[in-house]
C-alpha positions in Angstrom: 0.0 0.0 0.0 1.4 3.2 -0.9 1.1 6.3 1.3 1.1 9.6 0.7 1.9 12.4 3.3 0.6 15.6 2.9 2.3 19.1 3.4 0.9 21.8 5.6 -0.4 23.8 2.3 -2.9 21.1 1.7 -3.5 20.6 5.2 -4.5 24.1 5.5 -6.8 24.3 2.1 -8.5 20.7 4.1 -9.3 22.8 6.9 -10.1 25.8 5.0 -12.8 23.5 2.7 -13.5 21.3 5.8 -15.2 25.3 7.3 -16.7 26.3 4.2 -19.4 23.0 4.2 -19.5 23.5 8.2 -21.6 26.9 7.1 -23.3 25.3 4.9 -23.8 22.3 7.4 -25.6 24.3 9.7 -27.5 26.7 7.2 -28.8 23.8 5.9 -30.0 22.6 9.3 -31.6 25.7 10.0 -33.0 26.2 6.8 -33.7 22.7 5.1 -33.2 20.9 8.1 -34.6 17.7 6.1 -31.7 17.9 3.7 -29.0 19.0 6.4 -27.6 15.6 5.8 -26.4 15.7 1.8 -23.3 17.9 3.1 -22.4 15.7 5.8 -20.1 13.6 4.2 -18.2 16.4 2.1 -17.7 17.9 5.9 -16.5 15.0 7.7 -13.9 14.4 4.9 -12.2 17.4 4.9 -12.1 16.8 8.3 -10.2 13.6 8.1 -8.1 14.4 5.8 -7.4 17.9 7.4 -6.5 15.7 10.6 -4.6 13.8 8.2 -5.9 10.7 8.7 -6.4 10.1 5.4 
């Protein structure tokens, strides 16, 4: 299996991308609370691979 590390300029576009779909997370759950859940996974990627995990 090949790894890849990634460098603290992609970490920071991850976490930068990772808040973008947060506000739109939670303007969706206020708004169209029944669809707050189709930007979900976009957010919780960027989170793991902001983390790095990924």
């Amino acid at each position: 299996m090949a790894t890849t590390n990634s460098t603290p300029a992609d970490r920071r576009k991850y976490w930068l991308y990772f808040f973008v779909f947060f506000v739109i997370f939670m303007l969706m759950l206020v708004f169209m609370n029944q669809w707050f859940w189709v930007s979900m996974p976009f957010m919780l990627t960027f989170l793991v691979m902001a983390l790095g995990y990924m």
